[in-house]
C-alpha positions as a Python dict, from the first residue, in 0.01 Angstrom:
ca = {
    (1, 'X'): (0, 0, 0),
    (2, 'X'): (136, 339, -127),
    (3, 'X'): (41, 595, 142),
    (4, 'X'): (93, 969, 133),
    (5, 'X'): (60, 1133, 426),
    (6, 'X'): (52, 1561, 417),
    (7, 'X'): (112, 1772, 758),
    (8, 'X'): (380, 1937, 939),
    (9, 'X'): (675, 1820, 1083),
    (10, 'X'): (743, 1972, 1445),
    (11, 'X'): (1046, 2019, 1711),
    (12, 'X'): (974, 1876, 2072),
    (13, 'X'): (1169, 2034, 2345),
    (14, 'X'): (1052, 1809, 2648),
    (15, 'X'): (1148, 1880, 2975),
    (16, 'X'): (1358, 1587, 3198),
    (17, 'X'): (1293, 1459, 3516),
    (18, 'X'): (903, 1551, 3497),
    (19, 'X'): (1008, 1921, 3565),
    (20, 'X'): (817, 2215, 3480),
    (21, 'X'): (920, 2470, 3213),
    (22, 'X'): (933, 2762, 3452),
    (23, 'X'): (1235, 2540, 3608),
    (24, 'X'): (1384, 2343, 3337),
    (25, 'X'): (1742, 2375, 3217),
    (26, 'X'): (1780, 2136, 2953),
    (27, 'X'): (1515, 2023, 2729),
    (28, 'X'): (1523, 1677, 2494),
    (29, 'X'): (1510, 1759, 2103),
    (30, 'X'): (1333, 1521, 1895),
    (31, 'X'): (1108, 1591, 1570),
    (32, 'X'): (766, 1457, 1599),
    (33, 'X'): (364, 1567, 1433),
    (34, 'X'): (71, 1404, 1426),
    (35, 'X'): (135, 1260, 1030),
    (36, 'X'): (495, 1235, 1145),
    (37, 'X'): (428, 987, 1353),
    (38, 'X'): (135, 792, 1160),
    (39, 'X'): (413, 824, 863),
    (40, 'X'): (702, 645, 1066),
    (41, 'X'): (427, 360, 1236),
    (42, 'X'): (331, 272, 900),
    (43, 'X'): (664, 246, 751),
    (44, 'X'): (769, 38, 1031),
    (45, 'X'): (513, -176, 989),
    (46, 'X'): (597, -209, 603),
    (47, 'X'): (400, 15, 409),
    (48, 'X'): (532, 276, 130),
    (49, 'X'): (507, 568, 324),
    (50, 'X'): (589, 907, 99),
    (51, 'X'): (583, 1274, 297),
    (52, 'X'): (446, 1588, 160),
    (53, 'X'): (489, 1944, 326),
    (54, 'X'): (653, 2266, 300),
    (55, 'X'): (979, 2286, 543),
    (56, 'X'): (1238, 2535, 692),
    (57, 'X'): (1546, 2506, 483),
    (58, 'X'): (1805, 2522, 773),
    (59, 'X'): (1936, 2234, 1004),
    (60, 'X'): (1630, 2174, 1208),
    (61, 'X'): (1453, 2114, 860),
    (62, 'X'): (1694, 1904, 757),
    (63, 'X'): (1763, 1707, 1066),
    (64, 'X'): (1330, 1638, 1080),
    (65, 'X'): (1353, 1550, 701),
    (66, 'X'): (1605, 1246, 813),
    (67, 'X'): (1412, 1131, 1089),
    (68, 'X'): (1135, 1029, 827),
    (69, 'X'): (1412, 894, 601),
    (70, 'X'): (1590, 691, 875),
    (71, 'X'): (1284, 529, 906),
    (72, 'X'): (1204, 393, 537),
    (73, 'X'): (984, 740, 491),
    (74, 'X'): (1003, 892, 122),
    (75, 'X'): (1081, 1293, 145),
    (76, 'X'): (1124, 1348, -201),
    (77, 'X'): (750, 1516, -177),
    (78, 'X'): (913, 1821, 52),
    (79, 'X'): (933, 2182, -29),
    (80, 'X'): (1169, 2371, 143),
    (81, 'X'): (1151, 2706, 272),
    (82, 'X'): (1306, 2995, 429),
    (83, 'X'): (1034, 3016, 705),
    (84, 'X'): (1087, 2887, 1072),
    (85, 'X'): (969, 2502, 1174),
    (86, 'X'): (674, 2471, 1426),
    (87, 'X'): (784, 2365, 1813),
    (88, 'X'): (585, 2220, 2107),
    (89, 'X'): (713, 2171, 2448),
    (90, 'X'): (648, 1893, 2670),
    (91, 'X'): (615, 1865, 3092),
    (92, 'X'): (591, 1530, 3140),
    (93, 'X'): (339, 1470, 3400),
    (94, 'X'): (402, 1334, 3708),
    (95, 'X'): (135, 1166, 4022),
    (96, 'X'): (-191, 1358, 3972),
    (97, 'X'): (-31, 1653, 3756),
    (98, 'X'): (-74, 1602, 3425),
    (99, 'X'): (133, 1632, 3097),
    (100, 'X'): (100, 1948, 2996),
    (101, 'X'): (177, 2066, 2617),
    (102, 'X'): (241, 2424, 2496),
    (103, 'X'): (263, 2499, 2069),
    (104, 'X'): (494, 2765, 1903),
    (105, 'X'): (338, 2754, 1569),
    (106, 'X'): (274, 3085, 1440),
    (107, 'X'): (456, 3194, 1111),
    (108, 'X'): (604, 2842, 1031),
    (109, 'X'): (645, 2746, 680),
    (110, 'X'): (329, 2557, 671),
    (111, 'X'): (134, 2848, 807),
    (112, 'X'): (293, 3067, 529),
    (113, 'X'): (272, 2845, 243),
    (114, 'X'): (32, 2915, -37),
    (115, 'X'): (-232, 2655, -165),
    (116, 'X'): (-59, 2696, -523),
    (117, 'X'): (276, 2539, -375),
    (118, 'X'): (124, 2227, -389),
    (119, 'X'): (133, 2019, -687),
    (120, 'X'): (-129, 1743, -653),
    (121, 'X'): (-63, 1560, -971),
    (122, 'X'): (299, 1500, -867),
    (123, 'X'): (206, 1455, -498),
    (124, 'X'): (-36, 1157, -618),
    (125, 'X'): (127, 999, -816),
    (126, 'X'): (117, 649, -756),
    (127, 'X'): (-26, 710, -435),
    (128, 'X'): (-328, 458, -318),
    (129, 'X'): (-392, 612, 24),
    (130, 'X'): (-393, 1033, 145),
    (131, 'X'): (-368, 1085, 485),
    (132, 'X'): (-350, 1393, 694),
    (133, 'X'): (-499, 1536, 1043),
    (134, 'X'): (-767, 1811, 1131),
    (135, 'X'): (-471, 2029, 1241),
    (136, 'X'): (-369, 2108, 896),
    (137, 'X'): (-659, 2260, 697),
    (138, 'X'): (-683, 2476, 1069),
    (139, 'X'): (-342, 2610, 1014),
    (140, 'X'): (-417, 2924, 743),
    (141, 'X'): (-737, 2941, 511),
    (142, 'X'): (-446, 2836, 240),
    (143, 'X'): (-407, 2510, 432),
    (144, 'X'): (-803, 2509, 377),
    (145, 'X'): (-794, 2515, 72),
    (146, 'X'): (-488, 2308, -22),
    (147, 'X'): (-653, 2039, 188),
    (148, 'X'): (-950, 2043, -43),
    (149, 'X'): (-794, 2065, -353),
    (150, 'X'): (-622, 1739, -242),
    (151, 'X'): (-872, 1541, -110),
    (152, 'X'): (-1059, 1663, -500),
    (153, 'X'): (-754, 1508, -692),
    (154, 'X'): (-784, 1211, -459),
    (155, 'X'): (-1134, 1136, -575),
    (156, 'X'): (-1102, 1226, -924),
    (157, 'X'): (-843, 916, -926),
    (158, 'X'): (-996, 720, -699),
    (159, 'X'): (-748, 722, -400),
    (160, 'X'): (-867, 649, -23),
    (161, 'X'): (-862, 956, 188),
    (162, 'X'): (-832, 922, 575),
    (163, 'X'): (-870, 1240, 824),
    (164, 'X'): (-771, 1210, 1183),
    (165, 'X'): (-943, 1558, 1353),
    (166, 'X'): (-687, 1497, 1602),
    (167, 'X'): (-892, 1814, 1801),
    (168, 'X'): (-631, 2011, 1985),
    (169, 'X'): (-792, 2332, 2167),
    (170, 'X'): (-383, 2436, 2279),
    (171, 'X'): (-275, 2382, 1936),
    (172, 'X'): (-232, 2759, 1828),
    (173, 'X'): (-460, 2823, 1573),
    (174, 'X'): (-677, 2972, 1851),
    (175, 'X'): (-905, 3177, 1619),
    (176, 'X'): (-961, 2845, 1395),
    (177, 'X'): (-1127, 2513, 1424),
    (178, 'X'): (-904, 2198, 1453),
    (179, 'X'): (-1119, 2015, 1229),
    (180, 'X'): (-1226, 2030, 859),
    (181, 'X'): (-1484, 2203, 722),
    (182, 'X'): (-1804, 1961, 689),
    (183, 'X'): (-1787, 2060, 263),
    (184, 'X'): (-1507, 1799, 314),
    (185, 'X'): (-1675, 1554, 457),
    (186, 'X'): (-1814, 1363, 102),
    (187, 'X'): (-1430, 1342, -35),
    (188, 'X'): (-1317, 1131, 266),
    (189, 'X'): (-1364, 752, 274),
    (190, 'X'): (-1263, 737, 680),
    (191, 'X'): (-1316, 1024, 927),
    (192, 'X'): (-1153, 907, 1269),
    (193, 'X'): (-1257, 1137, 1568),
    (194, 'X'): (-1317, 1183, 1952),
    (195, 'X'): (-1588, 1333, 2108),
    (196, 'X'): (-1388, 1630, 2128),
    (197, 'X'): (-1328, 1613, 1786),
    (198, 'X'): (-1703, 1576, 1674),
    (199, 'X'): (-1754, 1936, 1947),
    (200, 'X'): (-1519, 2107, 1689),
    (201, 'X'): (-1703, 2028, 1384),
    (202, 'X'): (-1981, 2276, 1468),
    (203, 'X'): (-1999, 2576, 1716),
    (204, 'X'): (-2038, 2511, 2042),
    (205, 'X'): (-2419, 2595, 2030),
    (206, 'X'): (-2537, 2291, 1821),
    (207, 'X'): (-2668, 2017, 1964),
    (208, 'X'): (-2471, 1689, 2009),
    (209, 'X'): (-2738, 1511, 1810),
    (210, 'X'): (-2763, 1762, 1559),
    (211, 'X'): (-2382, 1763, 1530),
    (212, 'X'): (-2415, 1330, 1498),
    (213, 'X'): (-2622, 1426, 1178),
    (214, 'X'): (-2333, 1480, 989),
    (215, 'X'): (-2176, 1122, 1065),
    (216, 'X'): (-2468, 887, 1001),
    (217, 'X'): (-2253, 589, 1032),
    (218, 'X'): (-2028, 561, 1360),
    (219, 'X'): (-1831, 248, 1433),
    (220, 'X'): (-1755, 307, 1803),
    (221, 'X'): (-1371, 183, 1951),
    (222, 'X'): (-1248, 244, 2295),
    (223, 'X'): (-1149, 587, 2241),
    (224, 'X'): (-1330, 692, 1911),
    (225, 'X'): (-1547, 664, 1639),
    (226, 'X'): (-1450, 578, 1244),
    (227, 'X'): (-1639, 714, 993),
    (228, 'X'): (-1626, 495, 705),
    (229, 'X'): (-1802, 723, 418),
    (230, 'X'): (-1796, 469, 101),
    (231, 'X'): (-2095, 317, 317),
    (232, 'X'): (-2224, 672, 423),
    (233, 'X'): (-2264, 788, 50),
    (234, 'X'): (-2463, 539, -43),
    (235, 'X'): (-2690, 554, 229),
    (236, 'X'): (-2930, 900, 184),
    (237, 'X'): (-2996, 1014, 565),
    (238, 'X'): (-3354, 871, 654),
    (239, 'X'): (-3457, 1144, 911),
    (240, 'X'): (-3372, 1350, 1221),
    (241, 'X'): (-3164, 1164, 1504),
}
């Protein structure tokens, strides 16, 4: 299975020891993301996994772009760019105090790039499966729209999309959703949220069972619901929940 995930590549700084940031002297560097991290599972588990984002063009870009490629991850999907890379720092949590994460994301190359840097019929090809997360169409209206025009391609060649919402209400896109728009919602074949997740699809004044009208057919885990939508679209919606 050829799988292409799309999202952003990120710096963790995590504190040692459990300590707080307020206190901390040293902090561990590693490279991480939500797509980073579904990109390395996969590969390690055999797939073709190919990368596609746009990326600072110093070290730290560099050093994140071999992390996927230590791992069997294709970067040759990668733009590079002159713009800073995204951080988060991590308190690990410790007894009853919890782990506690804080984003730096504002005016990364992601959050600068235009829709237009993205060439779709090069990114896809060859690719049977398009993943990326709910953070990434919330990063810039751009990122809106770039995540649309590829989950369009996707359909027009009949490639499996998957969207993790992935809700994060710290993420740094404060005046955003961390979800994609419901207009979406017919070019996905899986939608995999939380409850928190389903919260962000709508403002907070619609009704959980109004909200559930948008994902007719729920197949309920331990910690979330899939949203398979090849059996959705075929299915009209028969009436109010």
């Amino acid at each position: 299975m050829n799988v292409l995930c799309f999202g952003e590549p990120l710096i963790r700084l995590a504190t040692s020891a459990h300590e707080r940031l307020e206190i901390a002297r040293d902090l561990e560097i590693s490279y991480a993301g939500a797509e980073t991290v579904v990109a390395i599972s996969l590969a390690l588990q055999g797939e073709s996994v190919s990368y596609a984002t746009k990326l600072a063009s110093n070290r730290l870009g560099t050093n994140a772009l071999m992390t996927l490629a230590r791992y069997g991850v294709d970067t040759s999907r990668v733009i590079r760019s002159n713009d800073r890379m995204g951080l988060f720092y991590t308190e690990r949590g410790r007894s009853i105090r919890s782990t506690i994460v804080t984003y730096d994301r504002s005016g990364t190359a992601m959050a600068n790039a235009s829709h237009e840097d993205f060439d779709w019929d090069r990114m896809l090809n060859g690719v049977e499966v398009f993943f990326f997360s709910g953070v990434i169409p919330a990063i810039s209206d751009e990122m809106t729209t770039a995540c649309l025009e590829g989950l369009r391609a996707c359909r027009g060649r009949g490639i499996r999309t998957v969207c993790d919402l992935n809700y994060r209400n710290t993420c740094g896109h404060a005046t955003r959703p961390s979800a994609p728009g419901a207009s979406s919602f017919p070019c996905l074949t899986c939608l995999s949220p939380r409850r928190d997740d389903i919260i962000s699809i709508d403002d907070a004044q619609v009704s959980w069972r109004r909200r559930l009208r948008l994902l007719p057919q729920l197949e309920q885990g331990d910690s979330c619901w899939t949203i398979r939508w090849e059996r959705v679209l075929s299915r009209p919606f028969d009436g109010p929940v």
